[in-house]
N, C-alpha and C positions, 0 to 999 in steps of 0.2 A: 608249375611246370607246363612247358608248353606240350601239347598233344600235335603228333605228327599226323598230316591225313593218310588215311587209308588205301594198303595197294589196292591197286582196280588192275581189270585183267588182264592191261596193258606191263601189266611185270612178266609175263608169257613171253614178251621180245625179249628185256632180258636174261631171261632162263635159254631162250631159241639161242641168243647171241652166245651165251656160254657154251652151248652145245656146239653151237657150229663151231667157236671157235676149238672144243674139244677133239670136234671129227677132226677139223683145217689140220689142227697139229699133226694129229695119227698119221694123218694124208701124206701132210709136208715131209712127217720122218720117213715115209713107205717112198716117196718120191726120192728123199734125200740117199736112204740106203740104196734106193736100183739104182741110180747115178755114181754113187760110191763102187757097188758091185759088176757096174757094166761101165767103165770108166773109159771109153773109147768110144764113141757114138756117130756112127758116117750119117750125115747130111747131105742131101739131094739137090741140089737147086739149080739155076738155067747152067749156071762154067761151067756146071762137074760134082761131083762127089768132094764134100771138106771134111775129115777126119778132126774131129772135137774131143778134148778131152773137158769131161764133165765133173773133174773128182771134186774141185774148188764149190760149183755149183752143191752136188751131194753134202757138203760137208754147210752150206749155207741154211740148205735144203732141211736138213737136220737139226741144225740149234734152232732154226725156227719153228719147229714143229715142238722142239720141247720147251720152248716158250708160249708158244701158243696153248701147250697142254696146261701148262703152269697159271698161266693170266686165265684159261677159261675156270680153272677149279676155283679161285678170288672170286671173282665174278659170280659165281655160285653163292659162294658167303658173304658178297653183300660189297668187298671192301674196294672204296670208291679208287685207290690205288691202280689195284687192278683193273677197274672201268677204264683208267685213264691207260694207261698201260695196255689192254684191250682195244684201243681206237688207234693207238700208235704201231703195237703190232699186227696188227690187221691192215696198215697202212703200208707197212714194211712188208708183208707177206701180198701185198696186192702186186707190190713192184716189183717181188723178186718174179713172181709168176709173169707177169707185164715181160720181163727181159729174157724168159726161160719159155716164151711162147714160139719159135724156131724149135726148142727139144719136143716140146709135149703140149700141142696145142688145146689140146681136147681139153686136156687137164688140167692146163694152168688157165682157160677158160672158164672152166668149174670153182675153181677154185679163187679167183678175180669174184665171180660173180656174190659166192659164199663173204668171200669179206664187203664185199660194197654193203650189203643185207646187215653183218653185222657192225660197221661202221654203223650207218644208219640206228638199230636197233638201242645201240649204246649211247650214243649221242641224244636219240629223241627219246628213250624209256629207261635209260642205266640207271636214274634218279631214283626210281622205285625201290631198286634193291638194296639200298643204304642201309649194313647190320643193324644201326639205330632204329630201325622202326620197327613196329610190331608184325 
């Protein structure tokens, strides 16, 4: 039987990536519910004042977040699914924030920033977490 080598401490990105992706989701649902509960949102910019309605947004805002909670809990336990699944919705969650950057810049800045990290962490360290190993 083949012996797997050993996690080294680089399975901490990993573990980071599931977590962010854990917070991302919390995030995205808290994002998605104000947008749902404040569904009329005036915008500022050179014409004039533009009246938006946000509720399509919220309700976007939402499944991603409880996707995002879902793939980071996988992640946790190892299952490569989720890894892959994790780089896909962190991809999707980059660009809903990317198009949602006029609502909430701050925030969907933060939150860009959080998935580039965990892109990154999962692609170059996700390997370690494979339930298969010890």
């Amino acid at each position: 039987m083949e012996q797997s080598p050993a996690r080294t401490g680089w399975v901490g990105w990993s573990i980071f990536a599931a977590v962010m992706l854990l917070l991302a989701g919390v995030m995205q649902g808290i994002y998605g519910l104000v947008a749902l509960f404040n569904d009329e949102w005036v915008v500022w910019g050179n014409s004039g004042a533009v009246l938006i309605d946000v509720s399509a947004w919220g309700w976007i805002h939402l499944v991603l977040g409880v996707l995002l909670v879902l793939v980071g809990l996988g992640i946790l336990y190892g299952n490569v699914v989720a890894r892959i699944f994790g780089v896909a919705i962190a991809g999707l969650s980059l660009l809903a924030s990317f198009f949602a950057l006029p609502l909430y810049p701050l925030w969907s800045l933060v939150v860009i920033a959080i998935d580039i990290l965990v892109i990154w962490a999962l692609v170059v360290h996700g390997g370690e977490m494979r339930s298969d190993r010890a």
